[in-house]
C-alpha positions in Angstrom: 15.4 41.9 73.8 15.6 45.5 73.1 17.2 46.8 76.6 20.1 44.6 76.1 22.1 47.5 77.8 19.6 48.2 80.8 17.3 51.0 78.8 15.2 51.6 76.3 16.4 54.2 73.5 18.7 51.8 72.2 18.5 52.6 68.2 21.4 50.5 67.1 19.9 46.9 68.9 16.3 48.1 67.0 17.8 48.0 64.0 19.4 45.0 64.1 16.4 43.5 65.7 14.2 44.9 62.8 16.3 45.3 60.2 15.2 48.9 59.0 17.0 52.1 59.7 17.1 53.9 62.9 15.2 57.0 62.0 12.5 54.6 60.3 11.3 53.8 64.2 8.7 56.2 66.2 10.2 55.9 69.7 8.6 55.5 72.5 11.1 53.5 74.8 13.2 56.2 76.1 11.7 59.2 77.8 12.9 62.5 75.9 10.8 65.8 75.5 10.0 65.7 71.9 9.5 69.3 71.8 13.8 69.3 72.0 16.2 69.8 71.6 15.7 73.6 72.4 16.6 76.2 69.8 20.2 77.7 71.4 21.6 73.8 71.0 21.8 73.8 67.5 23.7 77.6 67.7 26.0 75.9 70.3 26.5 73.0 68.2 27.9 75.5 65.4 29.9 77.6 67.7 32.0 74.5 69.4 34.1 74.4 66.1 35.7 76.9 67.1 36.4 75.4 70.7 37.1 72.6 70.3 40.7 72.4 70.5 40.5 73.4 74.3 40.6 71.6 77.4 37.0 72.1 79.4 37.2 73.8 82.5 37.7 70.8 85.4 35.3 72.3 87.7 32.6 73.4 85.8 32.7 76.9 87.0 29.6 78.1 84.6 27.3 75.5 84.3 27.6 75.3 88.5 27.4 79.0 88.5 24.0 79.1 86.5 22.8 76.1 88.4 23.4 77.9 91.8 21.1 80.9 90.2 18.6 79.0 88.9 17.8 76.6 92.6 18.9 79.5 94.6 21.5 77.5 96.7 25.5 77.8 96.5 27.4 76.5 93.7 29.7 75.0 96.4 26.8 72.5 96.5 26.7 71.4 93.0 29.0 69.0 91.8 28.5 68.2 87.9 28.7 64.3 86.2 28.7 62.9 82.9 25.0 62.3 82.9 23.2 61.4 86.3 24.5 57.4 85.9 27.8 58.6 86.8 27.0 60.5 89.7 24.5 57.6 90.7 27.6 55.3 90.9 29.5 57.8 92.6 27.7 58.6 95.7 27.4 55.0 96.4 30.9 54.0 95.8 31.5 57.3 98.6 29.0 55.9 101.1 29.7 52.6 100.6 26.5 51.2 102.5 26.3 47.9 103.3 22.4 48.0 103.2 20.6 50.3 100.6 17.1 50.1 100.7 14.9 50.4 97.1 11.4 51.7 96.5 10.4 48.7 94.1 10.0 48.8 90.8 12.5 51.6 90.4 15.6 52.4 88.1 17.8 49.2 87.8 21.0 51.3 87.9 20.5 51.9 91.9 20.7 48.1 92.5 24.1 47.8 89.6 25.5 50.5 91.6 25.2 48.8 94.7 25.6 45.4 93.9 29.1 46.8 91.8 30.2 47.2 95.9 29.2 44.1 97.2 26.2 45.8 99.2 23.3 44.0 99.8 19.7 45.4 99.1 16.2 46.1 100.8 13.3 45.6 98.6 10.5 48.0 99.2 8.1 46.6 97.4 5.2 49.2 96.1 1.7 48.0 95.1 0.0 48.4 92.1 -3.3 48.5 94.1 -2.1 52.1 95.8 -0.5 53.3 92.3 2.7 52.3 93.0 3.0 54.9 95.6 5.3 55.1 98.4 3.3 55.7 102.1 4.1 56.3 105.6 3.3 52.5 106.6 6.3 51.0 104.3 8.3 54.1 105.3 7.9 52.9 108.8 8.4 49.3 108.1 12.0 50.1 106.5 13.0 52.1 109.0 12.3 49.1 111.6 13.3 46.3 109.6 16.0 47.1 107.1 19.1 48.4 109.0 19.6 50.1 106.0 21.9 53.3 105.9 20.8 54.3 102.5 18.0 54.8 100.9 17.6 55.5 97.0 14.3 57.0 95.9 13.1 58.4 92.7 11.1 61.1 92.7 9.4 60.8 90.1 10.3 57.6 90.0 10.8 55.4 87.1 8.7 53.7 85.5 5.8 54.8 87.7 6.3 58.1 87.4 5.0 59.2 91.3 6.7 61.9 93.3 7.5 61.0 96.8 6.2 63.1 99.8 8.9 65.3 101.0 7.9 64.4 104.3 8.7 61.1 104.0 11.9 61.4 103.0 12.5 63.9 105.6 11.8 60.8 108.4 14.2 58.6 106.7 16.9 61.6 107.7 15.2 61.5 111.2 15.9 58.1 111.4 19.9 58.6 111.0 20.2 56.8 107.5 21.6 58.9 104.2 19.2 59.7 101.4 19.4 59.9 97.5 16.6 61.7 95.7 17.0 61.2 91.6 15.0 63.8 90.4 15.7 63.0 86.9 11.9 64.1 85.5 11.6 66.9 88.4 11.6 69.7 85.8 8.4 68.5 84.2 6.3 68.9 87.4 5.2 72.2 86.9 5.2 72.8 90.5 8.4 71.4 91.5 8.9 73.6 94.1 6.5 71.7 96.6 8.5 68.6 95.8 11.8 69.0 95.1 14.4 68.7 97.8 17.2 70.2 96.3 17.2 73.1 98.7 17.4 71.2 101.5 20.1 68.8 99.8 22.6 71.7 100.1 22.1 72.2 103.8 22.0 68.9 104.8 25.1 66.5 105.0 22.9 63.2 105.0 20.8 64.4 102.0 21.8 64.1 98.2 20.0 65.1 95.2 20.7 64.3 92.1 19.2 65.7 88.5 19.7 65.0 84.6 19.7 67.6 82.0 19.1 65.0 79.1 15.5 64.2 80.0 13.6 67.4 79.7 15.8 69.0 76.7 16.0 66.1 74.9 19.9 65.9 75.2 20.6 62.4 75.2 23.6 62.3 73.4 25.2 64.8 75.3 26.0 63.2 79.0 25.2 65.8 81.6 23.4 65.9 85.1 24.6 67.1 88.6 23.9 66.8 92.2 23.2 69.0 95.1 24.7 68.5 98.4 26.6 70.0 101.3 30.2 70.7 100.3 32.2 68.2 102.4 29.9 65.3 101.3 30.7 66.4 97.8 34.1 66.5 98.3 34.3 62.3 98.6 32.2 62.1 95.3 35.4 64.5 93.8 37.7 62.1 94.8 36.6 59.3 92.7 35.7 61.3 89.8 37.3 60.4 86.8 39.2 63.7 85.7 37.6 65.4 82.5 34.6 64.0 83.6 32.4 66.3 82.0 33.3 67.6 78.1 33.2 71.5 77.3 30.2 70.7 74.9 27.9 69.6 77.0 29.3 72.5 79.6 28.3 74.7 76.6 25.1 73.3 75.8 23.9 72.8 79.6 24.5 76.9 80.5 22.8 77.5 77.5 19.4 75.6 77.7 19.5 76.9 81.8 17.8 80.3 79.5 15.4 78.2 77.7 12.4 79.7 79.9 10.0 79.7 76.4 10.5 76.1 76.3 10.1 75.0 79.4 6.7 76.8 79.5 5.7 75.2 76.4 6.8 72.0 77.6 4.7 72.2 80.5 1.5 73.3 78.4 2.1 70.5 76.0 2.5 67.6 78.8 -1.1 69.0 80.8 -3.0 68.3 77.2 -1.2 65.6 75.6 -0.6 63.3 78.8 -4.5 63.1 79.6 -5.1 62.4 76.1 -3.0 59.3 76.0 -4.2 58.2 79.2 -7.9 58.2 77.9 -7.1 56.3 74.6 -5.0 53.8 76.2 -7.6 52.7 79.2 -10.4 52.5 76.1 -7.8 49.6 74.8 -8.1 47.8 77.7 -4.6 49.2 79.1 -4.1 49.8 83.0 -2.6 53.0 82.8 -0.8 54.4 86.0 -0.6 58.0 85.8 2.3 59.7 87.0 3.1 63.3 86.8 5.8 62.7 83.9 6.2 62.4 80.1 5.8 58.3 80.5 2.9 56.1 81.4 3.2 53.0 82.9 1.0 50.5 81.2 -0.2 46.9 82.1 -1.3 44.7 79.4 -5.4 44.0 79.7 -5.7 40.8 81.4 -8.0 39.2 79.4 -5.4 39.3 76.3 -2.7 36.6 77.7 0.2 37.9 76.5 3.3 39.3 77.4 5.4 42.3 77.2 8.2 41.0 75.4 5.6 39.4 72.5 3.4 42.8 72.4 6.9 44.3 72.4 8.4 42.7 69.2 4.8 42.9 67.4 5.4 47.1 67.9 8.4 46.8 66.6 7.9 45.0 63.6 5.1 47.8 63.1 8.2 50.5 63.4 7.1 51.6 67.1 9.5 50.8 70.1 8.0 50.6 73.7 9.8 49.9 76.9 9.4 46.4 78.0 8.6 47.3 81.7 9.3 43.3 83.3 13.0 44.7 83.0 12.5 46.7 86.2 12.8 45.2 89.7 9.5 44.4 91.3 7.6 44.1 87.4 6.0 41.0 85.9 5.6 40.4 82.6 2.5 42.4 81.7 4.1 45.7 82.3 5.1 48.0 79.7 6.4 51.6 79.6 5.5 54.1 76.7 6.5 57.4 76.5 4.3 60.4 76.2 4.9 62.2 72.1 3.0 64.8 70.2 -0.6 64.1 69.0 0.4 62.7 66.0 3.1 60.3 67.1 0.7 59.4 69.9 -1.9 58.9 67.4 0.2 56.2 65.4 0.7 54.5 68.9 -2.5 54.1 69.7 -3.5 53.0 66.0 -0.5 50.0 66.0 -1.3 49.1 69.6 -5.1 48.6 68.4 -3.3 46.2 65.3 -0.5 44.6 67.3 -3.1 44.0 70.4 -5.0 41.7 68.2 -2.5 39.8 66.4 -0.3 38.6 69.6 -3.9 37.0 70.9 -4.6 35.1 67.4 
């Protein structure tokens, strides 16, 4: 099993699995822009030798500054983590809920985070016949039936890669209850303005918003995200902070890709192309592809094939390609696989070993 730790990405357990190097692999189980890391990381990367010998700065005073500029909100409404797991585990340990509610299949750190408090969870389950999408009818449901006071949503959520309506998050807020929005994969909607609530997350004291930096600038290694909401609910998450939280590298290196603007353009031109691409080559294999509005697809194994995810999964990998085996996800059976979305050629070799590996697993 390649997510031994909970994700995919996981280089060291592929090798071991394998038994060939770590760079040998094309990876498609972890969800970075492969057009980064942008260009001012390496310059940072050579600068920090000189810095390196200082204590960061405890509150994050540029990286929150920048942030506030670029959303357009107050930096008092920013609080900065160790990458968006941290501040995931966080805001639940501060609102302690006794019942969280889940949009199902979603990221499995919102259940460890609540289950690492003894609280107990409300499944929402989402259908595959309606993409996986939530509506206004479960909505509705939840808010009669689950007594939850939290409610953790990704938008785009992972692996299915939908946005939630804004509206519907706004009538769980209605309805009295606390609201967390990941937005991990919000910067490649090109139009995140209509859907991201990040705005509203610093005006209102029942409404957090978290983002990660890693995703779209391919920073993985470098631990950074932050989350927008109104100061005094911050100030709970401050308390149980670890001090030092967040490293003067990645400070460094998250103020810096903020000016990327060239990149984030050409990230957005190359997602609009390559995404439908992918999409048309995988349904001609049979695949059921969900398409979100990120740099992952959501894939179910064709039927006919009797297989599973975990088989196709090691076949790819003995080919030197890693995909996400998708069952790993509340709410996900066993023909569900997640791939992420490359440049042509890498996407080219994934098709080509899907086409061999799909054959052999039937023989």
């Amino acid at each position: 099993m390649l997510e031994r730790y909970g994700h995919g990405g996981d280089m060291h357990t592929a090798e071991e699995a394998f038994g060939r190097a770590a760079d040998s692999f094309l990876d498609f189980s972890s969800n970075m822009n492969p057009l980064g890391p942008p260009p001012s990381v390496k310059k940072k990367l050579a600068d920090y030798a000189e810095l390196i010998d200082r204590y960061p700065d405890p509150a994050v005073r540029g990286l929150r500054k920048k942030l506030a500029h670029h959303h357009g909100i107050d930096e008092q409404s920013i609080m900065i983590g160790n990458g968006a797991a941290e501040l995931i585990d966080l805001v639940v340990r501060s609102l302690n809920p006794r019942v969280t509610a889940l949009a199902i299949p979603c990221f499995d750190e919102y259940g460890d985070a609540v289950r690492k408090i003894g609280g107990s969870i409300y499944e929402i389950a989402l259908s595959a016949d309606n993409r996986f999408m939530l509506d206004p009818e479960a909505v509705g449901s939840a808010i009669e039936a689950s007594a939850a006071s939290l409610y953790m949503l990704g938008s785009p959520n992972n692996p299915t890669g939908q946005l939630v309506d804004p509206k519907l998050i706004m009538a769980l807020l209605d309805s009295g209850a606390y609201v967390v929005v990941d937005e991990a994969f919000m910067d490649f909607v090109p139009d995140e303005e209509r859907y991201s609530l990040v705005r509203e997350a610093a005006m209102n004291d029942r409404l957090f918003v978290i983002r990660s930096m890693t995703k779209f600038y391919s920073i993985p290694g470098i631990r950074l995200g932050y989350i927008i909401g109104v100061p005094k609910s911050l100030s709970g998450l401050r308390r149980l902070q670890v001090a030092w939280s967040v490293n003067s590298l990645a400070q460094m290196i998250g103020e810096a890709v903020l000016e990327e603007r060239e990149f984030a353009r050409l990230t957005h031109s190359w997602l609009a192309e390559e995404r439908p691409w992918l999409v048309r080559q995988l349904n001609r294999l049979g695949f059921e592809v969900n398409d979100g509005v990120t740099n992952y697809l959501l894939l179910r194994i064709p039927r006919e094939l009797r297989t599973s995810a975990s088989m196709l999964q090691l076949a790819m990998g003995k080919e030197g390609v890693l995909i996400r085996d998708a069952s790993r996800f509340p709410g996900l059976d066993h023909t569900y696989i997640r791939v992420a979305v490359k440049r042509r050629t890498q996407n080219e070799a994934l098709v080509e070993t899907f086409k061999r590996c799909l054959f052999e697993v039937t023989e």
